[in-house]
C-alpha atoms as one frame of an Amber mdcrd trajectory, in Angstrom:
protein
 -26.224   5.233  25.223 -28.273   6.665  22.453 -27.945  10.054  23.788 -23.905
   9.290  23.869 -24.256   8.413  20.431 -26.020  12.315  19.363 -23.529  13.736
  20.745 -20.980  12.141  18.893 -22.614  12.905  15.961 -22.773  16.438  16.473
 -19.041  16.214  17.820 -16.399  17.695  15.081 -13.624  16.648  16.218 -14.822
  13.193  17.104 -16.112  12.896  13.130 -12.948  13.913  11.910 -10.915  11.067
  13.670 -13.683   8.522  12.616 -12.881   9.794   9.040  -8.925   9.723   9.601
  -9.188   6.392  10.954 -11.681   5.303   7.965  -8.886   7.090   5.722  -5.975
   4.998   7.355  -7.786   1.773   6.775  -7.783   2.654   3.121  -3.923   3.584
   2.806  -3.247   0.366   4.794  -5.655  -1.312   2.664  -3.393   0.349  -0.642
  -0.224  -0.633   1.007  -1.291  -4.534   1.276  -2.474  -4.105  -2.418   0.347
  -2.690  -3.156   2.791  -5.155  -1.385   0.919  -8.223  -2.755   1.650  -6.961
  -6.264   4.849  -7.001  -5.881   5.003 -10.367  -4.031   6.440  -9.092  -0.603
   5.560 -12.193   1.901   6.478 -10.948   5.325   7.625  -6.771   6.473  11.348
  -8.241   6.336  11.278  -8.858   2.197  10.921  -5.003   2.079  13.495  -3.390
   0.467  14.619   0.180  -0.952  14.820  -1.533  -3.807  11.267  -3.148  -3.944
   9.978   0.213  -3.059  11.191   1.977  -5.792   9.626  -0.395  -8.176   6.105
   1.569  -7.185   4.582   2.730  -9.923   4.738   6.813  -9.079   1.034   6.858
  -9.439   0.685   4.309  -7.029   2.743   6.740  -4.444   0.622   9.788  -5.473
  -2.724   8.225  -4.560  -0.464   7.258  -0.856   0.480  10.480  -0.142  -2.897
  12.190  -0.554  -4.484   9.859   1.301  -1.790  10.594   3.995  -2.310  13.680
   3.702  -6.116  13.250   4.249  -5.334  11.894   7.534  -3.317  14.918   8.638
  -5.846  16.920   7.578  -8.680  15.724   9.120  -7.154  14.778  12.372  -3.775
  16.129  13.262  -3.920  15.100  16.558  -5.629  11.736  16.708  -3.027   8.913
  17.186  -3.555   7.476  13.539  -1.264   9.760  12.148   1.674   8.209  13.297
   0.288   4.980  11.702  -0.356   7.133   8.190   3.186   8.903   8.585   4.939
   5.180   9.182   3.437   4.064   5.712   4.491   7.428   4.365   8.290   6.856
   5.633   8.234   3.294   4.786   7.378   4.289   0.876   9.612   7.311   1.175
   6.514   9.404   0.654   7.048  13.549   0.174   4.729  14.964   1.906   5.901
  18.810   2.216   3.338  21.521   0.327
């Protein structure tokens, strides 16, 4: 097990989907933040509406930390999660 464990360590790719999974549990962290401030209860009281009350600094720090987790780890299956939260705030993520 401990010799498992080195070679994770030394593993790149396996660091970088640690860190985009680390990453997503901060945007989903933001998002419940976010949410709570604007007294949504349950997924069904969001609205367009609601949404666009997000401060547009709010939606900047999102979508760089979306974009953190496409960078680090394109393929690792947390960037669905990230790009659901993106669609959900109507995030812009083109360059």
């Amino acid at each position: 097990a401990t010799g498992r464990l080195r070679e994770w360590k030394k593993d790149q790719a396996f660091q970088a989907s640690v860190r985009a999974a680390q990453q997503l549990a901060r945007l989903q962290a933001m998002r419940a933040g976010i949410l709570q401030a604007l007294e949504v209860r349950s997924n069904d009281d969001i609205t367009p509406e609601l949404l666009a009350r997000v401060p547009p600094a709010a939606k900047r720090q999102l979508t760089d930390v979306v974009r953190g987790v496409h960078r680090l780890s394109p393929d690792s299956p947390v960037v669905e999660k990230a790009a659901a939260i993106a669609k959900e705030f109507g995030l812009e993520l083109s360059d």
